[in-house]
Biopython code that builds the backbone (N, CA, C, O; Angstrom):
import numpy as np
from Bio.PDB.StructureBuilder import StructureBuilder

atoms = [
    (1, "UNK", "N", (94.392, 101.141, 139.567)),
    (1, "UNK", "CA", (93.315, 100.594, 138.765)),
    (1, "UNK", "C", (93.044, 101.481, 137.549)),
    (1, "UNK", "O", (92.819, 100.894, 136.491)),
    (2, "UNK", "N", (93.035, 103.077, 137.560)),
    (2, "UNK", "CA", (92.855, 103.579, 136.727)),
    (2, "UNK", "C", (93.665, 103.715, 135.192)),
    (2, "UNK", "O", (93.338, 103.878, 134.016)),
    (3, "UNK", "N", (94.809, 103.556, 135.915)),
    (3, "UNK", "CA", (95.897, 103.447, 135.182)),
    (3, "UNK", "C", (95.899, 101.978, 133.938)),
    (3, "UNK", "O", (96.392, 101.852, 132.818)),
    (4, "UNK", "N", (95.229, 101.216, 134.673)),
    (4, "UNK", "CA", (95.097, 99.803, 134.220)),
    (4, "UNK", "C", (94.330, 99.954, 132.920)),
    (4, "UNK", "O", (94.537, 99.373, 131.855)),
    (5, "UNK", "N", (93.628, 100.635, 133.150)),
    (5, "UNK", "CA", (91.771, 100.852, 132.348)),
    (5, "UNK", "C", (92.445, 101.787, 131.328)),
    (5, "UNK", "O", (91.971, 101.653, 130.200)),
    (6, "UNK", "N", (93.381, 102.658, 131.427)),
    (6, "UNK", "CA", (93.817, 103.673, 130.382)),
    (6, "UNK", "C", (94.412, 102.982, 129.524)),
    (6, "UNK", "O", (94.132, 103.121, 128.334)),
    (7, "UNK", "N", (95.469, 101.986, 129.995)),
    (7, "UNK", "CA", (96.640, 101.429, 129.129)),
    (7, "UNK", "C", (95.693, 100.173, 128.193)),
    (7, "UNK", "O", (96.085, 99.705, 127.123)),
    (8, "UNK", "N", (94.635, 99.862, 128.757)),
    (8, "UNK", "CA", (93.691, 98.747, 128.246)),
    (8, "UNK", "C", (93.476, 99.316, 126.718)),
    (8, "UNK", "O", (93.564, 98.452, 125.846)),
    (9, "UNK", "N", (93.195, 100.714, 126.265)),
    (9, "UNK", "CA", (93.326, 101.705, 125.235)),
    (9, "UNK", "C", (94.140, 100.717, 124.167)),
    (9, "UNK", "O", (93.502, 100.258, 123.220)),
    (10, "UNK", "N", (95.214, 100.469, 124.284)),
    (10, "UNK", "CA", (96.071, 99.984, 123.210)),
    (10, "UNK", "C", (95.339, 98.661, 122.417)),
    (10, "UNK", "O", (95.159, 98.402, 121.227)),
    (11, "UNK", "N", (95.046, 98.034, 123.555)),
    (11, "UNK", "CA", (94.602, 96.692, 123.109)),
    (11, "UNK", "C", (93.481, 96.977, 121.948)),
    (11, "UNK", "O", (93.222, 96.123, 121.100)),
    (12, "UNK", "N", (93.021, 97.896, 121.978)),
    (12, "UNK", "CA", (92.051, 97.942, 120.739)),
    (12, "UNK", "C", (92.959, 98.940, 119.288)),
    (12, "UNK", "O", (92.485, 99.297, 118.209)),
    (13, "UNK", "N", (94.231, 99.123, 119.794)),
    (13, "UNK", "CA", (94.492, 100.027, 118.223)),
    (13, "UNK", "C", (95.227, 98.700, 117.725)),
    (13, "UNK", "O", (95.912, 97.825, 118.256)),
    (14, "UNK", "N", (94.677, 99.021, 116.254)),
    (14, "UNK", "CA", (95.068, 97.977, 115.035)),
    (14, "UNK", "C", (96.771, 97.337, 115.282)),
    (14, "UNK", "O", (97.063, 98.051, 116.241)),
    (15, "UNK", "N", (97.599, 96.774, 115.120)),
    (15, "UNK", "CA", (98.786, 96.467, 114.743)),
    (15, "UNK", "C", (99.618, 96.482, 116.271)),
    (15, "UNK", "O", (100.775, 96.068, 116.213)),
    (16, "UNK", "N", (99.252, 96.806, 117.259)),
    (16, "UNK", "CA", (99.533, 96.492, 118.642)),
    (16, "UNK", "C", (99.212, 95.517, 119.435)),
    (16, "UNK", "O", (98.188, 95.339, 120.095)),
    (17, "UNK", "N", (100.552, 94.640, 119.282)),
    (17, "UNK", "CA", (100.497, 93.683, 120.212)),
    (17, "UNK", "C", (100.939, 93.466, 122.009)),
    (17, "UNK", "O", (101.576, 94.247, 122.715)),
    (18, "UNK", "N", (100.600, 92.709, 122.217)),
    (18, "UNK", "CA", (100.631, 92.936, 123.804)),
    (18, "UNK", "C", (101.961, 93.092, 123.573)),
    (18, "UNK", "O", (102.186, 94.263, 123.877)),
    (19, "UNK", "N", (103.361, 92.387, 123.071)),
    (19, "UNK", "CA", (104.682, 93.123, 123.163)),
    (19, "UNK", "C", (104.776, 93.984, 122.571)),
    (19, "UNK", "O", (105.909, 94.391, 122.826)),
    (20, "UNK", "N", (104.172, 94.870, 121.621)),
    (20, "UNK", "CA", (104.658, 95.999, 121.513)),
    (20, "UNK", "C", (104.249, 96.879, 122.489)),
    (20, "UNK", "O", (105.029, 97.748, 122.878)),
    (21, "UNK", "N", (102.931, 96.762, 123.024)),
    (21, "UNK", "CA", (102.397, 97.438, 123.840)),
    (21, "UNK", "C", (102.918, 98.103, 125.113)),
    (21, "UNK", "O", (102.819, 99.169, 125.721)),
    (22, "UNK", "N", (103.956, 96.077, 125.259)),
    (22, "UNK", "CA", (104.702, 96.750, 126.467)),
    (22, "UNK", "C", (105.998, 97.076, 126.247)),
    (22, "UNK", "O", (106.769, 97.255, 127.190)),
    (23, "UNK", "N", (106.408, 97.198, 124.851)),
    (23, "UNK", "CA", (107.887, 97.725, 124.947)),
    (23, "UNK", "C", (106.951, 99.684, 124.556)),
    (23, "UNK", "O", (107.960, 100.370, 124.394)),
    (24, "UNK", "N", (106.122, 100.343, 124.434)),
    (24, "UNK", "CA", (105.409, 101.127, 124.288)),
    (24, "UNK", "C", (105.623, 102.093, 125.502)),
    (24, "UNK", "O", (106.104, 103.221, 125.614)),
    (25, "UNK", "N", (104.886, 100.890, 126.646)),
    (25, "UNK", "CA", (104.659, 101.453, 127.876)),
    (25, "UNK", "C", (106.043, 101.868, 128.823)),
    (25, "UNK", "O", (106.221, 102.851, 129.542)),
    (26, "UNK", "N", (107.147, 100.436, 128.444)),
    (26, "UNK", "CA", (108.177, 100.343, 128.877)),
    (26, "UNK", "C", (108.935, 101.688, 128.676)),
    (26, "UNK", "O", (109.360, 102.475, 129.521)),
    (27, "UNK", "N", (108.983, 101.727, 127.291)),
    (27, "UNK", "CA", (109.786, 103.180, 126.615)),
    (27, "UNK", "C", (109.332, 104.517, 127.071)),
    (27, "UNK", "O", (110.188, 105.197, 127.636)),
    (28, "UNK", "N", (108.091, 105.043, 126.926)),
    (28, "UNK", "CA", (106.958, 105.872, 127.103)),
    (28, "UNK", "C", (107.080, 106.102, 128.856)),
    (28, "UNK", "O", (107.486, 107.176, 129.298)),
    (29, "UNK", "N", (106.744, 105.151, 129.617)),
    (29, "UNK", "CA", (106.750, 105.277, 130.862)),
    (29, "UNK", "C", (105.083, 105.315, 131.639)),
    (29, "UNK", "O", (104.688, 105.125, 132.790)),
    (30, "UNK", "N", (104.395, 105.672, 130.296)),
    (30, "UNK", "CA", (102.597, 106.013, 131.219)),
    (30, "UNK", "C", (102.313, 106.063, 129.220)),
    (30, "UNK", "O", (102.948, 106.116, 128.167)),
    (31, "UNK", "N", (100.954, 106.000, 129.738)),
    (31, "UNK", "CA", (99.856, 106.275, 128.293)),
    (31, "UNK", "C", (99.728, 107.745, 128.305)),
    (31, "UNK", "O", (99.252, 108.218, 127.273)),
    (32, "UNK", "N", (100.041, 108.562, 129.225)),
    (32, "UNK", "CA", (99.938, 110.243, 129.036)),
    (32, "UNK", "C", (100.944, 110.256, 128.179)),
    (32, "UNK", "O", (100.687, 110.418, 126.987)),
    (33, "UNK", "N", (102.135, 110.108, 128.565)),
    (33, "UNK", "CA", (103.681, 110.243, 127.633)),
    (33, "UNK", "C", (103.121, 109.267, 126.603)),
    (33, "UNK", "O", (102.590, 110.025, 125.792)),
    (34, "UNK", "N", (103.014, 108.547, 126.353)),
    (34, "UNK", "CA", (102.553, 108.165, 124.907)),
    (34, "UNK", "C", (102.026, 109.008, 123.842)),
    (34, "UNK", "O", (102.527, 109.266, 122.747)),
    (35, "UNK", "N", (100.818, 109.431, 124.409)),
    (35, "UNK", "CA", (99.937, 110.310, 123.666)),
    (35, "UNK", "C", (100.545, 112.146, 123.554)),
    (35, "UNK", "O", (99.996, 113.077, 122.965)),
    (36, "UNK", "N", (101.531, 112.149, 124.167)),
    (36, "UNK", "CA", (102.410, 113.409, 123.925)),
    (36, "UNK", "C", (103.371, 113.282, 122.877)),
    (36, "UNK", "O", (103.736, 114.225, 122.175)),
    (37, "UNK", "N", (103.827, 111.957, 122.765)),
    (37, "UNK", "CA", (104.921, 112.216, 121.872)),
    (37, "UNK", "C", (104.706, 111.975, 120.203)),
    (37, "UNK", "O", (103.627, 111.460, 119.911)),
    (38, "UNK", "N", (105.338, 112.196, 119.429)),
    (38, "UNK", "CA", (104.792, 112.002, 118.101)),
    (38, "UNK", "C", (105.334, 111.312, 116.932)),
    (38, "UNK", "O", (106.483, 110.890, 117.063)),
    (39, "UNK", "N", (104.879, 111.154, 116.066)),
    (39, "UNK", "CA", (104.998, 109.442, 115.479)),
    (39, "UNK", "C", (106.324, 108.903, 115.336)),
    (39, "UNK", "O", (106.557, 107.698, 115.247)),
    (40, "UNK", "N", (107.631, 110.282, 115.304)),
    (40, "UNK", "CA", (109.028, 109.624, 114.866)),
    (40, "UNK", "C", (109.680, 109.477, 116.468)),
    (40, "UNK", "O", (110.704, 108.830, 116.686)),
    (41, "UNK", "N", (108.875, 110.217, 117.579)),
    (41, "UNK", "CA", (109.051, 109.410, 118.608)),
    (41, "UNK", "C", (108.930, 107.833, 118.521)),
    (41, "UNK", "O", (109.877, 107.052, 118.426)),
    (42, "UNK", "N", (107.458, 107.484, 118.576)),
    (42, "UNK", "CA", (107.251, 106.597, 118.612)),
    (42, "UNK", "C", (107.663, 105.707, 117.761)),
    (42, "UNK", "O", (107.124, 104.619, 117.966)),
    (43, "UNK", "N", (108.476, 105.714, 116.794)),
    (43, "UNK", "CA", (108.861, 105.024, 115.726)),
    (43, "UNK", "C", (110.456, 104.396, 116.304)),
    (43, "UNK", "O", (111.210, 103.609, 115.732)),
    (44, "UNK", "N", (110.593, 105.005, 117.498)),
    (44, "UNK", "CA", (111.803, 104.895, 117.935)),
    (44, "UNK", "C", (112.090, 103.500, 118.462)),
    (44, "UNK", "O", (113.114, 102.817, 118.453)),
    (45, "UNK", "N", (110.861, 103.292, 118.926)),
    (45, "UNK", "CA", (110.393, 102.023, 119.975)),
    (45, "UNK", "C", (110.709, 100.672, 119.059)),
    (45, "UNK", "O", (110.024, 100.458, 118.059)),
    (46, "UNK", "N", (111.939, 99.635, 119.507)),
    (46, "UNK", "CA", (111.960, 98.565, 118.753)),
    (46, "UNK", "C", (110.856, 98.113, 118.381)),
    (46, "UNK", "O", (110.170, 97.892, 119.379)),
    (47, "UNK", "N", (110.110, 97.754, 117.054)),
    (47, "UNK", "CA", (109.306, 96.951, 116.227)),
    (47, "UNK", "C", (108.396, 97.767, 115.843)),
    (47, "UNK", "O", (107.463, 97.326, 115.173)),
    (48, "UNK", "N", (108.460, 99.138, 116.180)),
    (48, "UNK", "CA", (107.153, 100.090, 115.694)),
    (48, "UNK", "C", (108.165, 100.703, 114.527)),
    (48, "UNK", "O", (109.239, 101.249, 114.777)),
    (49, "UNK", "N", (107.456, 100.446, 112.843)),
    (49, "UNK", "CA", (107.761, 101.234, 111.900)),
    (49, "UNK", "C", (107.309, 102.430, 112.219)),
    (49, "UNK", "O", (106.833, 102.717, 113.317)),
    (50, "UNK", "N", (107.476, 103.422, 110.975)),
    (50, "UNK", "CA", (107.034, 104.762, 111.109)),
    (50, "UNK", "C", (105.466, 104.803, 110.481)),
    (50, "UNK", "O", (104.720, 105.771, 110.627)),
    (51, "UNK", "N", (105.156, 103.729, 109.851)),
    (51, "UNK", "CA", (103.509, 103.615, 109.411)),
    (51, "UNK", "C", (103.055, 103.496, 110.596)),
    (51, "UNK", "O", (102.418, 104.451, 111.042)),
    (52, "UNK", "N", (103.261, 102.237, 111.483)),
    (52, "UNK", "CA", (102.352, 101.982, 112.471)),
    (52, "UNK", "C", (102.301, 103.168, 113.518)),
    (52, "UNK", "O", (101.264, 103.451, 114.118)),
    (53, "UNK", "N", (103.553, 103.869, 113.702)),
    (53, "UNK", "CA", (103.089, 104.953, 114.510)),
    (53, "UNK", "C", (102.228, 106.346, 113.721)),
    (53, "UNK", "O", (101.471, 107.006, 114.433)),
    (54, "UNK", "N", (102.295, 106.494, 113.142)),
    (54, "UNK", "CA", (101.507, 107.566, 112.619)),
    (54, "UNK", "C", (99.953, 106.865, 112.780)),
    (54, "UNK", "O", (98.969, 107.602, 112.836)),
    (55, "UNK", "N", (99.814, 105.327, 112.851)),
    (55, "UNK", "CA", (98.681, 104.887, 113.352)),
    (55, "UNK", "C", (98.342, 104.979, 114.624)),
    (55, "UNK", "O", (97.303, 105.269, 115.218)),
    (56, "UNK", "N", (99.259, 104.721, 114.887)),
    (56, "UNK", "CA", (98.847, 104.579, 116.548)),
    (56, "UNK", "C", (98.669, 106.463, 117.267)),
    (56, "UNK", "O", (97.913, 106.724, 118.203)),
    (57, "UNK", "N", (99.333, 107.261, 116.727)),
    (57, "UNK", "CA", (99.666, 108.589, 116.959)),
    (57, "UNK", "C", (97.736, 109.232, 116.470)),
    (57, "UNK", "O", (97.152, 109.972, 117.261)),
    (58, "UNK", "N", (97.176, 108.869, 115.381)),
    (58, "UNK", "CA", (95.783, 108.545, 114.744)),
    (58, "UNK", "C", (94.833, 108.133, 115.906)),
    (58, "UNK", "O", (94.168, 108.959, 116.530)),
    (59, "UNK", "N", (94.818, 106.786, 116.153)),
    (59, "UNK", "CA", (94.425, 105.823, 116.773)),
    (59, "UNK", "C", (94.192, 106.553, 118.487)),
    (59, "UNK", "O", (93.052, 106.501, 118.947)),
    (60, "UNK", "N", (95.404, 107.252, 119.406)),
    (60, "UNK", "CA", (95.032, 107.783, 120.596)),
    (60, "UNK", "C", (94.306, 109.104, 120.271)),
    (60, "UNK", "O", (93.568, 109.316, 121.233)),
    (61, "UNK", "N", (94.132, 110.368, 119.106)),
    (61, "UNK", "CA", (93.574, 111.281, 118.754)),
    (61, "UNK", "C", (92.101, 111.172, 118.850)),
    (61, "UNK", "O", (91.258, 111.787, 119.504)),
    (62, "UNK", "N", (92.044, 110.092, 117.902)),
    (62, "UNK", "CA", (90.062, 109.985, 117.918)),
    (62, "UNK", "C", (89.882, 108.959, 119.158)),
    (62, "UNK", "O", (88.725, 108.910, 119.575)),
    (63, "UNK", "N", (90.795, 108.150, 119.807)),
    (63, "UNK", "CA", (89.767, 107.640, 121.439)),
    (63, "UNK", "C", (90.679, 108.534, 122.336)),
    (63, "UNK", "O", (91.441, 107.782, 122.943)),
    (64, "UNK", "N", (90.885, 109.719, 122.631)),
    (64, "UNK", "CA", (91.386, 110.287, 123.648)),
    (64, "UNK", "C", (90.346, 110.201, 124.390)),
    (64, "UNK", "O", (89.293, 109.740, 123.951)),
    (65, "UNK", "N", (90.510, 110.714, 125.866)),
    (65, "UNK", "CA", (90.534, 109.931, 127.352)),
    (65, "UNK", "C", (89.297, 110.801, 127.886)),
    (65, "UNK", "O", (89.264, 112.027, 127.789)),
    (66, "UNK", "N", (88.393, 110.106, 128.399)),
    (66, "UNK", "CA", (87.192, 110.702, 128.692)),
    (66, "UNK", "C", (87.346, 111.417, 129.911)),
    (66, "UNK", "O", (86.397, 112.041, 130.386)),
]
sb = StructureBuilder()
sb.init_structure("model")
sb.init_model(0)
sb.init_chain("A")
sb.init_seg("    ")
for serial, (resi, resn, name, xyz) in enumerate(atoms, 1):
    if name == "N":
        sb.init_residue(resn, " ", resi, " ")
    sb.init_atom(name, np.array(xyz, "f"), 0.0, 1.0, " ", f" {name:<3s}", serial, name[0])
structure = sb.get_structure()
């Protein structure tokens, strides 16, 4: 369940769609490894440019995990 509530996180950053989200999660493996890796990681991920990750890389910084 907790896990559920973490990954829910994406759904609110700008330019993430539920498929990118899950080719995100798919690639990544967890929202911890997400938020470790950095934007030309994440740029790696089919359909994420290198803008949107430096957003999204933005985007987990200021809502990191209570």
């Amino acid at each position: 369940m907790k896990r559920r509530v973490e990954e829910s996180i994406l759904d609110d950053c700008p330019g993430v769609s539920q498929a990118r989200k899950q080719r995100l999660l798919k690639h990544f493996g967890s929202l911890a490894r997400l938020r470790k890796a950095d934007a030309a990681q994440i740029a790696e991920v089919e359909g994420i440019s290198a803008r949107l990750a430096e957003d999204i890389v933005s985007f987990l910084k200021t809502h990191s995990q209570r």
